[in-house]
DSSP file (Angstrom, degrees, kcal/mol; ACC not computed):
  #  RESIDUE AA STRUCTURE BP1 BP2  ACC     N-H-->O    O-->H-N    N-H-->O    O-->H-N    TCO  KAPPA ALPHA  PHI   PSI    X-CA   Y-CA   Z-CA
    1    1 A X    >         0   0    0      0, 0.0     3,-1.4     0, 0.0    19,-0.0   0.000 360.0 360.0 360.0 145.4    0.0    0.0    0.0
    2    2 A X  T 3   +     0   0    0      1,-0.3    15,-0.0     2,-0.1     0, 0.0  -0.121 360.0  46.6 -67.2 176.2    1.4    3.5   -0.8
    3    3 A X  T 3  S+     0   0    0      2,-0.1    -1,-0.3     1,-0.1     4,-0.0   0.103  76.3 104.3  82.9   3.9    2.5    5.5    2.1
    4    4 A X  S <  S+     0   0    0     -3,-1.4     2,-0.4     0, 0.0    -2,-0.1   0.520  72.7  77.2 -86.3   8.5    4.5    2.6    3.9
    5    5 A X  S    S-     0   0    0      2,-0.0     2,-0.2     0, 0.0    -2,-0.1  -0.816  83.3-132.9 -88.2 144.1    7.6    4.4    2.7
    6    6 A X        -     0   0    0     -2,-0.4     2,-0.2     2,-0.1     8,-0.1  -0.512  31.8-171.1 -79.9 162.8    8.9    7.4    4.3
    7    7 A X        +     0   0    0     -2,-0.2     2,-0.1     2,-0.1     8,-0.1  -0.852  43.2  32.7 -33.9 129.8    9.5    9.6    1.4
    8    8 A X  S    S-     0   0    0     -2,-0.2    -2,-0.1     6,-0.1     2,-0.1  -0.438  94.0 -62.7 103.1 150.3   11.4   12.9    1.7
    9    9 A X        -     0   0    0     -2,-0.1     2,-1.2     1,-0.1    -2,-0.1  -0.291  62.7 -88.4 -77.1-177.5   14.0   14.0    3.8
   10   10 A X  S    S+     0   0    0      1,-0.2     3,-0.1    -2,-0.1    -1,-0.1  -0.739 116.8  40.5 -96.2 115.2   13.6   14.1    7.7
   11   11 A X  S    S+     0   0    0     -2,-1.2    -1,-0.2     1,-0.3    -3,-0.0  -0.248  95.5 101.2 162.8 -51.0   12.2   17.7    8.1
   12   12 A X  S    S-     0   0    0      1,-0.1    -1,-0.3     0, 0.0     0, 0.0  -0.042  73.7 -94.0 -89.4 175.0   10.1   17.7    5.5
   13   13 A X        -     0   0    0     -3,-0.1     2,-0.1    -5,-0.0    -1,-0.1  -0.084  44.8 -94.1 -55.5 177.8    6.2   17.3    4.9
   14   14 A X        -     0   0    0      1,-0.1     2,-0.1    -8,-0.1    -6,-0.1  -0.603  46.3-114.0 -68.0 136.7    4.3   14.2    3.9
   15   15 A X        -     0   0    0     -2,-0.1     2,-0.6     1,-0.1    -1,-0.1  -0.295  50.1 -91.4 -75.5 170.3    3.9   14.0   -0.1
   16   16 A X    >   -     0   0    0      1,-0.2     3,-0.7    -2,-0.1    -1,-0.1  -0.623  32.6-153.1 -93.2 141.3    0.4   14.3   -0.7
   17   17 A X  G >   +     0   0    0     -2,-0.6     3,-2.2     1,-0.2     4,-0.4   0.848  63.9 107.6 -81.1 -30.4   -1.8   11.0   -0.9
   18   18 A X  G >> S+     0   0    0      1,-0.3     3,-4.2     2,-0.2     4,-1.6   0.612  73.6  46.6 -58.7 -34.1   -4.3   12.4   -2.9
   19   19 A X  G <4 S+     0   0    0     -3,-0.7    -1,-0.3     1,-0.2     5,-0.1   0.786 107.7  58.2 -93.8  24.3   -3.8   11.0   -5.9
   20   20 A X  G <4 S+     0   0    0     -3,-2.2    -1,-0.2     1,-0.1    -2,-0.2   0.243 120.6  37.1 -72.1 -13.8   -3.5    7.3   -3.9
   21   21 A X  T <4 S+     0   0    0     -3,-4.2     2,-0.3    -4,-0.4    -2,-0.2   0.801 101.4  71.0-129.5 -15.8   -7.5    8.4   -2.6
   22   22 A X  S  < S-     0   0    0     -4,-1.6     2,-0.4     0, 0.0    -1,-0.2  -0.785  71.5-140.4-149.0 131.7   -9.6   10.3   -5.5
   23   23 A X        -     0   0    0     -2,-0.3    -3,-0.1     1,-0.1    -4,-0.0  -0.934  10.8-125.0-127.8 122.4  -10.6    8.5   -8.0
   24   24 A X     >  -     0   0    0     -2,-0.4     4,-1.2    -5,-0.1     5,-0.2  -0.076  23.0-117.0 -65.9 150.4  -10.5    9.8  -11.6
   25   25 A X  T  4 S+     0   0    0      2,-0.2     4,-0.2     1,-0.1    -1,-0.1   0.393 117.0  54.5 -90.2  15.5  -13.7    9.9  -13.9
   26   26 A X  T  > S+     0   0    0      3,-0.1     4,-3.1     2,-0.1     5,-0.3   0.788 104.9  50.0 -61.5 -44.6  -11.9    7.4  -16.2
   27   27 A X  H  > S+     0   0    0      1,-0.2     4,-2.7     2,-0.2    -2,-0.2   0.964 116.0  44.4 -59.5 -56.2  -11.4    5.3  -13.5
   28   28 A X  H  X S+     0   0    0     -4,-1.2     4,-3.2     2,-0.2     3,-0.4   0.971 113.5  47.3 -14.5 -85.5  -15.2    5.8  -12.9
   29   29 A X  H  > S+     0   0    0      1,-0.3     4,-2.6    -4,-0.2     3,-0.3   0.928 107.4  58.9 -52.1 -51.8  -16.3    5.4  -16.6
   30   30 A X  H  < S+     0   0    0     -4,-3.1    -1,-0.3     1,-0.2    -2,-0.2   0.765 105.9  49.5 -40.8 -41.9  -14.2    2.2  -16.9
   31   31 A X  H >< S+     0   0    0     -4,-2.7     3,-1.2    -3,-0.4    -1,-0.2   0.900 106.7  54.0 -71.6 -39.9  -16.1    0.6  -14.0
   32   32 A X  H 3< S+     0   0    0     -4,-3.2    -2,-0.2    -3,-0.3    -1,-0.2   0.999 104.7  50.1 -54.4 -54.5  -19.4    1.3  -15.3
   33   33 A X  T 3< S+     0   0    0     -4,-2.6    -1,-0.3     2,-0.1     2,-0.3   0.413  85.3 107.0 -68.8  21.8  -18.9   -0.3  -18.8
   34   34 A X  S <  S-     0   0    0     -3,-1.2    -3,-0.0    -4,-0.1     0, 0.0  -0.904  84.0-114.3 -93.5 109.1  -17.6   -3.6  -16.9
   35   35 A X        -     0   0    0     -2,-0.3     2,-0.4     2,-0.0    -1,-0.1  -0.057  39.3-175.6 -52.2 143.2  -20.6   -6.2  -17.4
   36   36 A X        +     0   0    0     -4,-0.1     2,-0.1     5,-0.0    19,-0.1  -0.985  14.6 166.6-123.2 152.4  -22.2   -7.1  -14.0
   37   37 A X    >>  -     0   0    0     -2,-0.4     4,-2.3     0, 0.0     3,-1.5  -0.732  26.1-151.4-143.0 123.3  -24.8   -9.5  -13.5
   38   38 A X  T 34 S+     0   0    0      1,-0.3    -2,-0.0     2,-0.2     0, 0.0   0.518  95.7  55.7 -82.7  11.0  -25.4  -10.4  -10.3
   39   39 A X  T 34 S+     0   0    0      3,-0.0    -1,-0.3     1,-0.0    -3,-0.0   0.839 127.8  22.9 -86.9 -45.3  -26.6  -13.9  -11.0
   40   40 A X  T <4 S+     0   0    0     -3,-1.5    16,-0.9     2,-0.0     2,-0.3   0.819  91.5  94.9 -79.8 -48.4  -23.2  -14.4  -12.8
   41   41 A X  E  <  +A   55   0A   0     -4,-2.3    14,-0.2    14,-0.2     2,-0.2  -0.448  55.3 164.8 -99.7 125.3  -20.6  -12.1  -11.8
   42   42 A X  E     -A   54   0A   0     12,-4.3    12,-2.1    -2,-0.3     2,-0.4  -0.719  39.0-112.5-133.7-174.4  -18.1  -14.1   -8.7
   43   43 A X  E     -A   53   0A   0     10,-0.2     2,-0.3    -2,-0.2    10,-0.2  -0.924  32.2-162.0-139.4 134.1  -14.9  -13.8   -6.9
   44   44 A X  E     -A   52   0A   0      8,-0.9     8,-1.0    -2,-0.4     2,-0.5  -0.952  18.7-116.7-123.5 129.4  -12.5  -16.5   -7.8
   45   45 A X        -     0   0    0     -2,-0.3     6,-0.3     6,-0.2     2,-0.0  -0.767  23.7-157.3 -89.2 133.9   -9.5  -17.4   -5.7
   46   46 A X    >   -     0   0    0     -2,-0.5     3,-1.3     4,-0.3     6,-0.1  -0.027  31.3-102.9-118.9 178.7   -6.1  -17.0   -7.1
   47   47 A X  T 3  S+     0   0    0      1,-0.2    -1,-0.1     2,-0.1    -2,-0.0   0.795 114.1  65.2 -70.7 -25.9   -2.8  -18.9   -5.8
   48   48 A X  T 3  S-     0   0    0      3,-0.1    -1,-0.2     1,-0.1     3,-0.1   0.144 123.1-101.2-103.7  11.0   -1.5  -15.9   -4.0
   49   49 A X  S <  S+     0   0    0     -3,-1.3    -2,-0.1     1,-0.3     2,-0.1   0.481  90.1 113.0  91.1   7.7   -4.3  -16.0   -1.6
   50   50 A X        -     0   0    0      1,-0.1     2,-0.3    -6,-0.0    -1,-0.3   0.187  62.4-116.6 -80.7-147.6   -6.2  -13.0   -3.6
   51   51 A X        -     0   0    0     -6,-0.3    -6,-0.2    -2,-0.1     2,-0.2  -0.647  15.6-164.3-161.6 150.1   -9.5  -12.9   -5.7
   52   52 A X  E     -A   44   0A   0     -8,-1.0    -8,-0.9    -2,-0.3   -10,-0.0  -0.781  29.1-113.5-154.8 113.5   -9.7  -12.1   -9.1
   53   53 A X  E     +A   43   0A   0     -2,-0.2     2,-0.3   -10,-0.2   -10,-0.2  -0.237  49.5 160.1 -48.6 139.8  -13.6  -11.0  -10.7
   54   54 A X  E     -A   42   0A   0    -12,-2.1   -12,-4.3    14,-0.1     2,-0.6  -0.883  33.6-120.6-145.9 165.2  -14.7  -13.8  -13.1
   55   55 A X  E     -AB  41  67A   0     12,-0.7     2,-2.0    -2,-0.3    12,-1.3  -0.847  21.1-122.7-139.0 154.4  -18.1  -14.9  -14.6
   56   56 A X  E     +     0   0A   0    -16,-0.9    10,-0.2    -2,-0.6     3,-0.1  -0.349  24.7 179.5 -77.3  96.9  -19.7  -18.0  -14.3
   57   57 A X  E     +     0   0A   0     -2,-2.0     2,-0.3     1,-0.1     9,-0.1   0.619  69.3   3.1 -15.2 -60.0  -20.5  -19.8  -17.5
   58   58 A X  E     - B   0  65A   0      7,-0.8     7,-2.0     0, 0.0     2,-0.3  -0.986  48.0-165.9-155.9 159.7  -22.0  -22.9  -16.1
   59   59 A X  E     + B   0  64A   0     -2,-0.3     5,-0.2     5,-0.3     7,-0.0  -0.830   8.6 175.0-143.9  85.7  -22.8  -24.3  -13.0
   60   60 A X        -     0   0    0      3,-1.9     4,-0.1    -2,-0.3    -1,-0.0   0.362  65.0-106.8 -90.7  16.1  -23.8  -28.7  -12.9
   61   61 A X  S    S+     0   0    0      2,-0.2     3,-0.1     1,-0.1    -1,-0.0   0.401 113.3  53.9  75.5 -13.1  -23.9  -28.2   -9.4
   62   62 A X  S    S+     0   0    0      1,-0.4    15,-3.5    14,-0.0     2,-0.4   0.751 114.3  33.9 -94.5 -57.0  -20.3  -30.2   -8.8
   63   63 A X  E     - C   0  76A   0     13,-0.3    -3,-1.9    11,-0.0    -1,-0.4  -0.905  66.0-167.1-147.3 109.3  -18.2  -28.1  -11.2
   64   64 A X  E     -BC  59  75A   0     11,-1.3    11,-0.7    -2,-0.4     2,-0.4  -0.683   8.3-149.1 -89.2 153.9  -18.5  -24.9  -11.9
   65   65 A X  E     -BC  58  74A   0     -7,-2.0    -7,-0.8    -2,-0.3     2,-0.4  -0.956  15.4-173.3 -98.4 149.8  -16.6  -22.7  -15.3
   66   66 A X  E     - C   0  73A   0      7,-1.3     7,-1.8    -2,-0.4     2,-0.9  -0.993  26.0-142.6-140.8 160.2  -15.8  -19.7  -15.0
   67   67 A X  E     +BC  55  72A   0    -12,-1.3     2,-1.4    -2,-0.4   -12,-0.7  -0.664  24.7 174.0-115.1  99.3  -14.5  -17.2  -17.5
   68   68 A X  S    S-     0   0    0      3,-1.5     2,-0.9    -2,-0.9     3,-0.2  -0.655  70.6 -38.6 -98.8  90.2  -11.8  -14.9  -15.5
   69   69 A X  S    S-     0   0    0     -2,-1.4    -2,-0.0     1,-0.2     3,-0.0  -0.828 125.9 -25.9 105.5 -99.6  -10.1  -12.5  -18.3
   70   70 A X  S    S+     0   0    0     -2,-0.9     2,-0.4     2,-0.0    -1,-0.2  -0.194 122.7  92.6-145.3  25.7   -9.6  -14.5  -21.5
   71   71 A X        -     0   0    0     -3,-0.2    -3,-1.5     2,-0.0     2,-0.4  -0.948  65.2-140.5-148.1 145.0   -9.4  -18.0  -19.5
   72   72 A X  E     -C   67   0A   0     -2,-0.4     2,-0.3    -5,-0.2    -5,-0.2  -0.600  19.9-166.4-101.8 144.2  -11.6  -20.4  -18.7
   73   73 A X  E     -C   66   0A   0     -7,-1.8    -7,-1.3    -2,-0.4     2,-0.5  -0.994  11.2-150.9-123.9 101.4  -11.2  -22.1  -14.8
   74   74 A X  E     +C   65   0A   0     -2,-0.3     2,-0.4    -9,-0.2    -9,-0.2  -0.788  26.4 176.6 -86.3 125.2  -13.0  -25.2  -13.8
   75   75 A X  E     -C   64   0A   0    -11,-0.7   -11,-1.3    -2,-0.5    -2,-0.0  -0.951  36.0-107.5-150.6 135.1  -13.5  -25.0  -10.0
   76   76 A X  E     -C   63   0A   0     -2,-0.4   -13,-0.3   -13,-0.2     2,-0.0  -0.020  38.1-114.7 -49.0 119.3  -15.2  -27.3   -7.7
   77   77 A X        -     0   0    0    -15,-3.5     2,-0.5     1,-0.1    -1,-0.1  -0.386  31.8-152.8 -71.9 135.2  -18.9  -25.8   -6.4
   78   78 A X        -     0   0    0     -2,-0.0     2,-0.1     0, 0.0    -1,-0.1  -0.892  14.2-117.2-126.1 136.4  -18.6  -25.3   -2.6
   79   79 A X        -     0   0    0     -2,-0.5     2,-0.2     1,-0.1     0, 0.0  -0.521  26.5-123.7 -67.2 138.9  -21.8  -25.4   -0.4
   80   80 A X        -     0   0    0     -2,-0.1     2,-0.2     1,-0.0    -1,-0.1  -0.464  17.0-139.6 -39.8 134.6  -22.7  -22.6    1.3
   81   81 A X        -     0   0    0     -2,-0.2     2,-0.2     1,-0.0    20,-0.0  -0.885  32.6-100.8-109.2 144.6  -23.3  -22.3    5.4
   82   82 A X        -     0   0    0     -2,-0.2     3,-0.3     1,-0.2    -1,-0.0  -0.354  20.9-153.2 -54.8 145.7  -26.0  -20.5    6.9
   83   83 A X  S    S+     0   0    0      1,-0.2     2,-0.2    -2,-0.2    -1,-0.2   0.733  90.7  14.9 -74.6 -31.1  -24.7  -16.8    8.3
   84   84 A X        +     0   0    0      3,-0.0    -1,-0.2     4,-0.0    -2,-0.0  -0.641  64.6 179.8-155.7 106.9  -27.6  -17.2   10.8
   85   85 A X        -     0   0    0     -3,-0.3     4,-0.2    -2,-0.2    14,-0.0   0.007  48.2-104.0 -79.1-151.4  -29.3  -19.8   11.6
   86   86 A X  S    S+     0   0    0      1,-0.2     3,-0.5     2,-0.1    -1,-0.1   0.515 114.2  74.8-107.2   7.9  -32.2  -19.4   14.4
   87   87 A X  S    S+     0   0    0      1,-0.2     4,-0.7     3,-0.1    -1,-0.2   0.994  77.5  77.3 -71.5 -35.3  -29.7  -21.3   17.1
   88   88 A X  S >  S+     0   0    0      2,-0.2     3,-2.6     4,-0.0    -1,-0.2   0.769  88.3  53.2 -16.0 -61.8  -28.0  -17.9   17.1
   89   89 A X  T 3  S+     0   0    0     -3,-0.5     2,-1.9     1,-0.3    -2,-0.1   0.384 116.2  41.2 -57.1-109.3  -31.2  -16.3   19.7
   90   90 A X  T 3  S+     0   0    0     -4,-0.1    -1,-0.3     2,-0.0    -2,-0.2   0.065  91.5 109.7 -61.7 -23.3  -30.5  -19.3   22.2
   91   91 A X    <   -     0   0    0     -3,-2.6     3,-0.1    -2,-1.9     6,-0.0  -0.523  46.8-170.9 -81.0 125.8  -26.5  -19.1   21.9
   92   92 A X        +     0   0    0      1,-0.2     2,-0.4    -2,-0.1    -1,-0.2   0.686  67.0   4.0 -59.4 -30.6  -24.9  -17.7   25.3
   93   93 A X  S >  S-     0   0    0      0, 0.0     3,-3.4     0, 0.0     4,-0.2  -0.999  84.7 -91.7-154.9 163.1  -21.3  -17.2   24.0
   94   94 A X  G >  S+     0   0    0     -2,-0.4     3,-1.1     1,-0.3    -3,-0.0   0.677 112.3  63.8 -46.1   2.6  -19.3  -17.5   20.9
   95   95 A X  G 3  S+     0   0    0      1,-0.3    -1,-0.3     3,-0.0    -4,-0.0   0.737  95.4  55.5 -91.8 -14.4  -18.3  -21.5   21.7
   96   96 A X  G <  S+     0   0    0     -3,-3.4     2,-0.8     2,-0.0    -1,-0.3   0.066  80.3 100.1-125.9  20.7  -21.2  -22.6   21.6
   97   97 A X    <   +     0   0    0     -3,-1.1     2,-0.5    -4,-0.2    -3,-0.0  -0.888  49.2 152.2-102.6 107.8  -21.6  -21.1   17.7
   98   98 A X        -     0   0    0     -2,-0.8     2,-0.6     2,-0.0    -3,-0.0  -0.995  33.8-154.2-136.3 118.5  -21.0  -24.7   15.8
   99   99 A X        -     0   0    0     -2,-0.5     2,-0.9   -14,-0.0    -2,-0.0  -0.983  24.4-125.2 -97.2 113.9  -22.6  -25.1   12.4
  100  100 A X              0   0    0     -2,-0.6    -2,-0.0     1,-0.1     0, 0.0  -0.581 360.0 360.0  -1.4  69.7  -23.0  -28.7   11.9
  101  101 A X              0   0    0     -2,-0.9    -1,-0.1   -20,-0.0    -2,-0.0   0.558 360.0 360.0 -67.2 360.0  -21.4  -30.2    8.4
């Protein structure tokens, strides 16, 4: 991330972050024309322990595609868990929050 550098001698100001925070209206326009659909459009996980946006092609309910750039990624469908089930109300403390496989 910018700004973990000191830059400058010691005396003088901090360079200015702005154009590290303000965001251009290229930057802007570019985002808009980028298709979304929200049925479609996923986050894929890369080797390096990022994300990279992709869209999803097909789905057989094992095996998804997805098409991330200009290459297509077969990657294995992973079930969801609820974010709250109704044991939540009943739960006195976080130990006793166990989802069930």
């Amino acid at each position: 991330m910018p700004g973990h550098i000191k830059l400058g001698k010691p005396g003088e100001p901090d360079p200015d972050p702005s154009p590290y925070l303000i965001v251009s209206l290229e930057m802007k326009r570019e985002d808009m024309l980028k298709p979304y659909d929200p049925k479609k459009s996923v986050w894929v996980p890369t080797d390096d322990h990022g994300f990279r946006e992709g869209l999803l092609e097909s789905d057989d309910g094992t095996k998804a595609v997805v098409m991330c750039g200009h290459e297509k990624k077969s990657l294995p469908v992973q079930p969801s868990r609820p974010g709250q089930p109704s044991q939540v109300r009943e739960v006195r403390g976080h130990g006793q929050l166990d989802f069930p496989q």
